[in-house]
C-alpha positions as CSV (number, residue, x, y, z in Angstrom):
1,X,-18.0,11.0,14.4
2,X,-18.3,14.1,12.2
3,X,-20.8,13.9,9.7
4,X,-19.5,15.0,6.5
5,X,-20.1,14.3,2.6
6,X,-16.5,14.1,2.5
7,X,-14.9,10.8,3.6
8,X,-11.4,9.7,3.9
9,X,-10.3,6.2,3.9
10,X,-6.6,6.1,5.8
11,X,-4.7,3.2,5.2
12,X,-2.2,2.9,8.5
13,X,0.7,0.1,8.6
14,X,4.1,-0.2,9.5
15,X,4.6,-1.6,6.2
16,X,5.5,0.9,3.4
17,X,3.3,-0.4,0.9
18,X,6.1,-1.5,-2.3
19,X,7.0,-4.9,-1.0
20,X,5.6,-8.3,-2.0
21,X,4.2,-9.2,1.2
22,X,0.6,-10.4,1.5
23,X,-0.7,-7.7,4.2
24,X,1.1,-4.5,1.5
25,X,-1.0,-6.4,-1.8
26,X,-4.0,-6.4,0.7
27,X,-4.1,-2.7,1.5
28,X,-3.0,-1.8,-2.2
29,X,-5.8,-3.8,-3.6
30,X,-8.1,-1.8,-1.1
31,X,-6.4,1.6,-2.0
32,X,-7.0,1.3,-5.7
33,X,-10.6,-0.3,-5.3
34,X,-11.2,2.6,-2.7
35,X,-9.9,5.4,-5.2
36,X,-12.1,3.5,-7.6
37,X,-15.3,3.9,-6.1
38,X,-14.6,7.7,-5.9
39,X,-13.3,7.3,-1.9
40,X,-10.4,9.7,-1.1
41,X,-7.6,7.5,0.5
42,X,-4.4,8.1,1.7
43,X,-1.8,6.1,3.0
44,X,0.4,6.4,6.2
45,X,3.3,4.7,7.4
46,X,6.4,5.6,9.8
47,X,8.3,5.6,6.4
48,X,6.6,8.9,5.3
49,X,8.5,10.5,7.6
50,X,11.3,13.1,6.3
51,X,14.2,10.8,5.2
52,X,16.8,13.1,7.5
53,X,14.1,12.7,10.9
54,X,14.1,8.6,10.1
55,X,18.6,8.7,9.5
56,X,19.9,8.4,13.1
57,X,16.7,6.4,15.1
58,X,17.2,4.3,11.8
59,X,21.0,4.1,12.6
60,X,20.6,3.1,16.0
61,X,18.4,0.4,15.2
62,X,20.9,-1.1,13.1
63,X,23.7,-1.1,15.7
64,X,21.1,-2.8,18.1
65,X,21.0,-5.6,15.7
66,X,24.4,-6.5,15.9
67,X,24.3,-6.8,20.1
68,X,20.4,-7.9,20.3
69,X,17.5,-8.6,18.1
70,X,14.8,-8.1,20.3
71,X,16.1,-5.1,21.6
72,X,16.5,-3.6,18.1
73,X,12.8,-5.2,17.2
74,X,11.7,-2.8,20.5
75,X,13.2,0.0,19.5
76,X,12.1,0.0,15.8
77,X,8.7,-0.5,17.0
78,X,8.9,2.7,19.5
79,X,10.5,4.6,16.7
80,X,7.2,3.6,14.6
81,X,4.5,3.7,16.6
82,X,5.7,7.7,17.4
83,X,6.4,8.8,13.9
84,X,2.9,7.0,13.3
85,X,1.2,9.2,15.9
86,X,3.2,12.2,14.4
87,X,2.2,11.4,10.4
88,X,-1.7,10.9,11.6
89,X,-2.0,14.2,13.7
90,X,-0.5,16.0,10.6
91,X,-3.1,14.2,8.7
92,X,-5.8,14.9,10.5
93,X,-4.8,18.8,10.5
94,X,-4.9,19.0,6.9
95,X,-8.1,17.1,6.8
96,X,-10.4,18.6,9.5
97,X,-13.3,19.4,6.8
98,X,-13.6,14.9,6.2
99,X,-14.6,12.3,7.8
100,X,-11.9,10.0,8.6
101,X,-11.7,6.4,8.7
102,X,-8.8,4.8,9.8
103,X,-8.2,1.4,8.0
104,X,-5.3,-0.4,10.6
105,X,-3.3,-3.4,9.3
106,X,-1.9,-4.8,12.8
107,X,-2.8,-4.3,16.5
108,X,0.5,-1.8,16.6
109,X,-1.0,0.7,13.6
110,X,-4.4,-0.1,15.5
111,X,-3.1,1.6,18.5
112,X,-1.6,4.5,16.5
113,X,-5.0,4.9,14.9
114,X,-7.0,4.6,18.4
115,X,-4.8,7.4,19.8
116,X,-6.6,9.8,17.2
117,X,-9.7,9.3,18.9
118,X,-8.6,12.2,21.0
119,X,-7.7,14.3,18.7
120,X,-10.6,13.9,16.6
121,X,-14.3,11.8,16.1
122,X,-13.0,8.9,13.6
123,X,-13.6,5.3,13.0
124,X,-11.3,3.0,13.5
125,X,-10.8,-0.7,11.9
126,X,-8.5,-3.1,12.2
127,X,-8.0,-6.4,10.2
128,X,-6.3,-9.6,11.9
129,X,-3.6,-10.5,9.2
130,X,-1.4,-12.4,11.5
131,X,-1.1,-16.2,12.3
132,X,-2.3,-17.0,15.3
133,X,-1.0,-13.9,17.1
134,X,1.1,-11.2,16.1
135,X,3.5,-12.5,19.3
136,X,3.5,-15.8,18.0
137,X,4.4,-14.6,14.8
138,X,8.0,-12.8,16.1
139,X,8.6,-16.0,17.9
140,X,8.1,-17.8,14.7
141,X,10.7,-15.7,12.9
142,X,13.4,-15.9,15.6
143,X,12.8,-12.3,16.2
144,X,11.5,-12.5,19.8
145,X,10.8,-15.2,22.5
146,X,8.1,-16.4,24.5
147,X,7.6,-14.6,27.3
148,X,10.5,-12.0,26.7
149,X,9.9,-8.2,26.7
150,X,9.3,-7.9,23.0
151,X,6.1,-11.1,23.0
152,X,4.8,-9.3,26.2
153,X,4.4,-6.2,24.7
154,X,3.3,-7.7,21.3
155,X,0.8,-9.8,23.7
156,X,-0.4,-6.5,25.5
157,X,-0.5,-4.3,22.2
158,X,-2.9,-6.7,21.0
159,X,-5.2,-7.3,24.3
160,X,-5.5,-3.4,24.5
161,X,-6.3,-2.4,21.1
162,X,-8.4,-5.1,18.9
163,X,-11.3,-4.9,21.6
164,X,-11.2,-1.2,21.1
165,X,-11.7,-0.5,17.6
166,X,-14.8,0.4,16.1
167,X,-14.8,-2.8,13.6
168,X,-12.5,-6.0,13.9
169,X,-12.7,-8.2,10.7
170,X,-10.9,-11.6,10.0
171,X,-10.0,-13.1,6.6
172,X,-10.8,-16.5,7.9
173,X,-12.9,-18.4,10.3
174,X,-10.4,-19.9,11.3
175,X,-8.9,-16.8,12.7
176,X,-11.8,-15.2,14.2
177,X,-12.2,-18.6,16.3
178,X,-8.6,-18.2,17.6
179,X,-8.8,-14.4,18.6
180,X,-12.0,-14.3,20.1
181,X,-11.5,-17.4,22.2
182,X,-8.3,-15.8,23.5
183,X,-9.4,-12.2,23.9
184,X,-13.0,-12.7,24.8
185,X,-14.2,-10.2,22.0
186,X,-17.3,-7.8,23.1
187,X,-18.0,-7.1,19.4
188,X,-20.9,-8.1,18.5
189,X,-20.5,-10.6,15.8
190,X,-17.3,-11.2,14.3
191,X,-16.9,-10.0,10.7
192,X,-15.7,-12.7,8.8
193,X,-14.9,-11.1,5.0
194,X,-11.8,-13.5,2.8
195,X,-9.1,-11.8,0.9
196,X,-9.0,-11.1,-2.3
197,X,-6.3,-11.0,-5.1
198,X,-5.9,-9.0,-8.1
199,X,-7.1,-9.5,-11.4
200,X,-4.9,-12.0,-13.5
201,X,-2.0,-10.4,-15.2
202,X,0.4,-11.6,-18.1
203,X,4.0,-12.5,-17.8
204,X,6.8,-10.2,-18.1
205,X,8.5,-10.3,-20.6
206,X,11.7,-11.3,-19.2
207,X,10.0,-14.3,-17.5
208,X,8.4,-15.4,-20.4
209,X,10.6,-18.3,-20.9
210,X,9.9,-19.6,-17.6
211,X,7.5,-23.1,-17.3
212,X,7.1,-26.1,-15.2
213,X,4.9,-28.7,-14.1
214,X,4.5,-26.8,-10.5
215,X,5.4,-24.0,-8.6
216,X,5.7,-22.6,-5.1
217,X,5.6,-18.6,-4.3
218,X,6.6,-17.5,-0.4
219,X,9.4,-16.2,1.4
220,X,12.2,-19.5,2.0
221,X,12.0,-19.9,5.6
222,X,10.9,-22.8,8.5
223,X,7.2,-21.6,8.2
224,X,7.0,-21.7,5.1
225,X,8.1,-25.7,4.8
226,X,10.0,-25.7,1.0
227,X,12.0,-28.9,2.5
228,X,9.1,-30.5,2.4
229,X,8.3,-29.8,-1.3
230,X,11.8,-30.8,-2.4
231,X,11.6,-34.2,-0.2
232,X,8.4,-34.7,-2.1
233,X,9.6,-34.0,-5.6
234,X,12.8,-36.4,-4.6
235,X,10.2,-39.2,-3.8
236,X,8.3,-38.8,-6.7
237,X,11.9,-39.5,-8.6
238,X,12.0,-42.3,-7.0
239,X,9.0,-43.9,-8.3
240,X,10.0,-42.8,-12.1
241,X,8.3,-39.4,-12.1
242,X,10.4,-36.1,-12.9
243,X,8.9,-32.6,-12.2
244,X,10.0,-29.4,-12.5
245,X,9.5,-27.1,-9.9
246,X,9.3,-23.5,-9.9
247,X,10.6,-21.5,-6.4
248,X,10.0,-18.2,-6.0
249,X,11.3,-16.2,-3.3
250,X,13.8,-15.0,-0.9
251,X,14.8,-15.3,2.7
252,X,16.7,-16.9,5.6
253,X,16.5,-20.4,3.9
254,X,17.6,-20.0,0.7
255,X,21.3,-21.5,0.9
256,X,19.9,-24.5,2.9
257,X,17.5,-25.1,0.4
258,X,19.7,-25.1,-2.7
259,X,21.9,-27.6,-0.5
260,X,19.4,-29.8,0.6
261,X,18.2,-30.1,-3.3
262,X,21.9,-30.9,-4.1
263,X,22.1,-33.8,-1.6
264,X,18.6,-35.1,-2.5
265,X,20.2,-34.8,-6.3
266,X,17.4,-33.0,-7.9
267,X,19.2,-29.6,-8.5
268,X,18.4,-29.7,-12.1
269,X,14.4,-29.9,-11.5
270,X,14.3,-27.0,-8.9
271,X,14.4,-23.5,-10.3
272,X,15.0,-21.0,-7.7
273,X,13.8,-17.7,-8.8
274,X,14.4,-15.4,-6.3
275,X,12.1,-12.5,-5.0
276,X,9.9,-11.4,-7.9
277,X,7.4,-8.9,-7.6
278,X,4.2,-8.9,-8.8
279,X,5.1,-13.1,-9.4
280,X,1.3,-14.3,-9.4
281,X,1.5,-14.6,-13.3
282,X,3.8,-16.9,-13.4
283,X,1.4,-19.4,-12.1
284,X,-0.3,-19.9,-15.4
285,X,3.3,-20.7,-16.7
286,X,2.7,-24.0,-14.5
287,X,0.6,-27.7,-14.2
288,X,-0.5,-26.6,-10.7
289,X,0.8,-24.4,-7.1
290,X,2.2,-26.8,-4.8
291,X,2.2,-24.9,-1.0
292,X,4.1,-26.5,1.8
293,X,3.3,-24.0,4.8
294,X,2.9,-25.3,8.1
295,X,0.3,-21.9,9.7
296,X,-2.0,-19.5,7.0
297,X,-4.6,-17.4,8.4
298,X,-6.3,-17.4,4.9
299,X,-3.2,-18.4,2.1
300,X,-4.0,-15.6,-0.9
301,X,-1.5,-17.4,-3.2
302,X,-4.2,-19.8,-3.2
303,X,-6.6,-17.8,-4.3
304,X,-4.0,-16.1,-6.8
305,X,-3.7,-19.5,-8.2
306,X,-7.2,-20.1,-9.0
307,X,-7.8,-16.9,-10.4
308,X,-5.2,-18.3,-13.1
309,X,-7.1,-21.4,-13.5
310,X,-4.8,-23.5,-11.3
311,X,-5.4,-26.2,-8.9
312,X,-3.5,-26.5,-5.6
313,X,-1.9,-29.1,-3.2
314,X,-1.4,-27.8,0.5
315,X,-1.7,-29.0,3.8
316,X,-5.1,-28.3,5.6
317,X,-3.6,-25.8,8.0
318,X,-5.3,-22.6,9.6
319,X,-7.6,-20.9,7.2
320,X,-7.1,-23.4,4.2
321,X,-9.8,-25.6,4.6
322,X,-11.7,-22.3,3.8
323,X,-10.7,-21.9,0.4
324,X,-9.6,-25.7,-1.1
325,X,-12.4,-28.2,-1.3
326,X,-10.7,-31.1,-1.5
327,X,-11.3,-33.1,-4.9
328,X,-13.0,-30.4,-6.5
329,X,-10.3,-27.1,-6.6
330,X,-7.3,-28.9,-4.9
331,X,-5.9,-31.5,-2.7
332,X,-4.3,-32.0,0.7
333,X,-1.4,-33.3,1.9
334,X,-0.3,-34.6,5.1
335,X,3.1,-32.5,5.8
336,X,4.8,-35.1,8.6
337,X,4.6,-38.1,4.9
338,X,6.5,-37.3,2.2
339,X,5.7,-40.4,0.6
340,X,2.2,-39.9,0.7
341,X,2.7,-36.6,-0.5
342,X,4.7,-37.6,-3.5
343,X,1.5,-40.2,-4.2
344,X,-0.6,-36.9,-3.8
345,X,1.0,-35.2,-6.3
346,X,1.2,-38.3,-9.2
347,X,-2.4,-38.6,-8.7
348,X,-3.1,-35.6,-9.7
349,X,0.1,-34.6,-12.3
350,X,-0.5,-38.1,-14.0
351,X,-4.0,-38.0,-14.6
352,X,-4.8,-35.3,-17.0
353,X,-8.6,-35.5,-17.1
354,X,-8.7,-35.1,-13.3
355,X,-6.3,-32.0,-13.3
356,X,-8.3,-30.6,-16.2
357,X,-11.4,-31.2,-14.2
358,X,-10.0,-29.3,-11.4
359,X,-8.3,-26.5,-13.4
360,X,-11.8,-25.6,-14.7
361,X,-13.3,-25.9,-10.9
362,X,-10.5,-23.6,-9.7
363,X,-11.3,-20.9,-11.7
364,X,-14.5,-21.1,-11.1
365,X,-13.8,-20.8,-6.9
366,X,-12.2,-17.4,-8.2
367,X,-15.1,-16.4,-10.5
368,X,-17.7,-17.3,-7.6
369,X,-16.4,-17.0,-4.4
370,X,-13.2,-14.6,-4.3
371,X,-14.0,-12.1,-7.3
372,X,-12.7,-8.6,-6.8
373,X,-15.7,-7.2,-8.3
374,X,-17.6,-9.0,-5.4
375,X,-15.0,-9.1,-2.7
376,X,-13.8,-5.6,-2.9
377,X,-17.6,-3.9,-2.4
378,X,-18.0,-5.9,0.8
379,X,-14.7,-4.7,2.4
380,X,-15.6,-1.2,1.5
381,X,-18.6,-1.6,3.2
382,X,-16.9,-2.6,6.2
383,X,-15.1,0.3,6.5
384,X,-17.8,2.7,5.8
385,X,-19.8,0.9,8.9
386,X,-22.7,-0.2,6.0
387,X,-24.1,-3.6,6.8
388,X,-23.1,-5.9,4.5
């Protein structure tokens, strides 16, 4: 690599960076601590591209929706990778005085990134954000199946490119477990460093007005389980105890949702939000964050709702058990018994000294264990290549 006094930290994703999802508040969060510690950073996605160069690939990708998903998934990531490819060489032109580090957020942007290894001496990193597998993922979301074209080259993507990168880091255990044992890493150690959210935040004004006992943030859909947290909160009614609960999001299983709380007649206690961004704050507006998902690599709503002083009940799943210890920060439930579930939650809603007690140990987990201030200098490191 070329050894200069000027670095550059490029971000790379397929993502372009103003959504709500966890991977864009990630890369944000590094950007601004990044720019903070006096790095140059940049970020570059296929959406940088010229609006009128994006119009007709973007065009045909829409028609190939309405005949074939996976088709239209294959083309859009074609389309991608090469305006990737395309944004990074430009990049790199304008940059050929720094030393560049490239800062990938999924094996497809990893590939991008890897390609510029023969343009120019870089590092490359890549961070596993993905459950399980980035394949697995699709198949999850209806988007591809197993063994089709689009999980094969998701599959292959992923074989080729993590092994090659100059750093590999997990936000979990539980993930670097899964991904070595199925890729055989040659890295030397796995590099295990947790998310990290951003610094608590007051409420909007316009959401001011907005309080219950718990809420749940995520995008409505299968993997995400809110069935399961409205069966609960229909269980608990049965046994004399009303909660309100607090949904906030958007997606594919919205309109099931809102029905499913009509038939289980608890429409008035569930207030669907919608997608908010930047919704974190209004966690302190609740009792405690209630999480339903059935897969997390790590969970950083969790840690979003300690850093408000907020205990949490979710299902030991994935990278969880990582961040909840149960009885002092949170509790688990078991997501196949909505009854115990519903007993889960009145222990812990019912008994004030207990969630006090754990209110104050959750935001301590934040203060002592996922701090930005301490979080953010290790993931810097990492990309720099210092040893931690």
């Amino acid at each position: 690599m070329v050894q200069s006094s000027k670095k550059l930290l490029v971000v790379v994703s397929l993502m372009p960076g103003n959504g709500a999802t966890g991977v864009e508040t990630h890369f944000n969060l590094i950007i601004e601590h990044a720019a903070k510690s006096g790095m140059q950073v940049q970020l570059v996605t296929p959406h940088n591209t010229n609006w009128l160069l994006r119009k007709f690939p973007n065009g045909i990708g829409r028609l190939l929706k309405k005949l074939n998903v996976e088709y239209a998934m294959l083309w859009e990531k074609m389309i991608a990778s090469q305006r990737l490819r395309s944004e990074l060489k430009s990049l790199i032109a304008k940059h050929q005085d720094h030393e560049i580090i490239f800062y990938a957020q999924c094996p497809s942007s990893a590939a991008a990134a890897l390609a510029m290894k023969k343009v120019t001496p870089c590092r490359v990193v890549a961070v596993c954000h993905f459950n399980i597998s980035e394949a697995n993922e699709l198949v999850a979301k209806n988007l591809a199946v197993k063994g089709g074209r689009l999980w094969q080259q998701a599959t292959r993507i992923e074989r080729e490119t993590l092994p090659a990168v100059d750093q590999l880091i997990f936000v979990s255990k539980f993930m670097s477990d899964i991904v070595n044992k199925r890729l055989a890493l040659q890295h030397s150690q796995p590099l295990i460093i947790h998310n990290f959210p951003a610094m608590p935040q007051a409420v909007a004004k316009q959401y001011k007005n907005i309080a219950g006992d718990i809420i749940a943030i995520g995008t409505l859909e299968d993997r995400k389980n809110q069935n399961y947290l409205l069966q609960v909160l229909a269980a608990c009614k049965l046994q004399g105890k009303t909660y309100q609960l607090t949904l906030v999001g958007d997606g594919p299983d919205c309109e099931k949702l809102e029905q499913l709380a009509d038939a289980l007649n608890i429409t008035k206690q569930v207030n669907f939000l919608g997608f908010i961004k930047n919704a974190s704050p209004l966690i302190a507006k609740h009792r405690l964050l209630v999480h339903a998902s059935q897969m997390e690599s790590f969970g950083i709503v969790v840690i979003e709702a300690f850093s408000y002083g907020r205990p949490v009940i979710a299902a030991a799943v994935g990278g969880i058990p990582e961040v909840i210890t149960e009885g002092f920060d949170g509790l688990f439930w078991n997501l196949d018994d909505v009854k115990s579930g519903a007993e889960t939650l009145i222990s812990l809603l019912e008994n004030p000294m207990l969630l006090q007690q754990m209110s104050y140990q959750a935001g301590q987990t934040f203060q002592q264990k996922f701090h930005p201030d301490f979080l953010a200098s290790k993931w810097l490191k990492a990309l720099k290549g210092v040893a931690l």
